[in-house]
DOGU-346371 format. One record per residue (C-alpha): x, y, z. Coordinates in nm, 4 decimals, always signed. Layout:
REM residues N
+----------+----------+----------+
:       px :       py :       pz :
+----------+----------+----------+
:        X :        Y :        Z :
...
+----------+----------+----------+
//
This chain:
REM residues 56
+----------+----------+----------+
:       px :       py :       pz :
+----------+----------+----------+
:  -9.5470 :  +8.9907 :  +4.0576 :
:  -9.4572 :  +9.0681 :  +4.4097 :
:  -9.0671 :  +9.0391 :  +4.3414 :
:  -9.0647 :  +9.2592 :  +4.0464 :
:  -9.2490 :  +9.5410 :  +4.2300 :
:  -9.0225 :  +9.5324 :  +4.5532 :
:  -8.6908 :  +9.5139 :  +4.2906 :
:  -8.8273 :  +9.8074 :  +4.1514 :
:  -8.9149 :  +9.9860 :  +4.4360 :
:  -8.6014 :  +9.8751 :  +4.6054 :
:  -8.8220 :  +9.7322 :  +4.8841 :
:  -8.8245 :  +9.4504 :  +5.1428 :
:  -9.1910 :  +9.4216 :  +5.2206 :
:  -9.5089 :  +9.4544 :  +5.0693 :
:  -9.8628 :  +9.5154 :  +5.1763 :
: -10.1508 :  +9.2541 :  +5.0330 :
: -10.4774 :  +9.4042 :  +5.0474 :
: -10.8370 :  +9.2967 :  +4.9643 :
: -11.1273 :  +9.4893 :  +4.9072 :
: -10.9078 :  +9.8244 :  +5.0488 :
: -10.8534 :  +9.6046 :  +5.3641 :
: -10.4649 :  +9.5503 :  +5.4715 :
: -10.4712 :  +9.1345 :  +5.5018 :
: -10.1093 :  +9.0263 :  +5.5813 :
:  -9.7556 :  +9.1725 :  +5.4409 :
:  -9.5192 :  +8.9299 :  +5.2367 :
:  -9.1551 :  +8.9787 :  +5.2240 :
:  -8.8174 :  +8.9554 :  +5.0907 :
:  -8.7952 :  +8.6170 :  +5.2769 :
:  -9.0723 :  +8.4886 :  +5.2373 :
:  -9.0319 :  +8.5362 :  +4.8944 :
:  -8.6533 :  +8.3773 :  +4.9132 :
:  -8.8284 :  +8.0707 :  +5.1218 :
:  -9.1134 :  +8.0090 :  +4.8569 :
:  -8.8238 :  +8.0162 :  +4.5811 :
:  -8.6073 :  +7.7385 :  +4.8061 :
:  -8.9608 :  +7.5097 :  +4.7745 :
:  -9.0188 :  +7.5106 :  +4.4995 :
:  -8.7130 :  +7.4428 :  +4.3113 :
:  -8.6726 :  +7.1620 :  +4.6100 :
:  -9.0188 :  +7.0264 :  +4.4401 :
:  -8.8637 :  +7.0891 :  +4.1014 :
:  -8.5896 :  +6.8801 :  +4.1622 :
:  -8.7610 :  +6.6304 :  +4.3094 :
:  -9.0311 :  +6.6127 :  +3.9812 :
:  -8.7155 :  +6.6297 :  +3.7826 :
:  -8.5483 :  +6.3001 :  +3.9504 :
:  -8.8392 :  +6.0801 :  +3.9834 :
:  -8.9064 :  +6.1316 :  +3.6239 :
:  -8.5494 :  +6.0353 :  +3.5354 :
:  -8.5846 :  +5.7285 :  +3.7302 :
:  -8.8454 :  +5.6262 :  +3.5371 :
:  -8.6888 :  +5.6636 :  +3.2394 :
:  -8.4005 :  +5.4539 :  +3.3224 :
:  -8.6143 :  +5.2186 :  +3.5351 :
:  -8.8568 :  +5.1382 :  +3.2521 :
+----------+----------+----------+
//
């Protein structure tokens, strides 16, 4: 996992590469900005299914 290796490492970017080939770079905030998403979709799964619990 990206996040464990740059905790590790104590770093703020990493390299992604393909077949030896250097194909983009994520980082700490991108990272920080997929986490905010996804809970956001979380939440959102979370509430519709407790409407529909209540609603019937």
């Amino acid at each position: 996992d990206a996040a464990d290796i740059m905790i590790k490492k104590k770093i703020r970017k990493l390299p992604v590469v393909e077949n030896g080939k250097l194909i983009g770079i994520v980082t700490a905030s991108d990272l920080i900005t997929y986490e905010e998403k996804l809970i956001e979709g979380i939440s959102e799964l979370l509430v519709t299914s407790k409407h529909r619990r209540i609603g019937g």
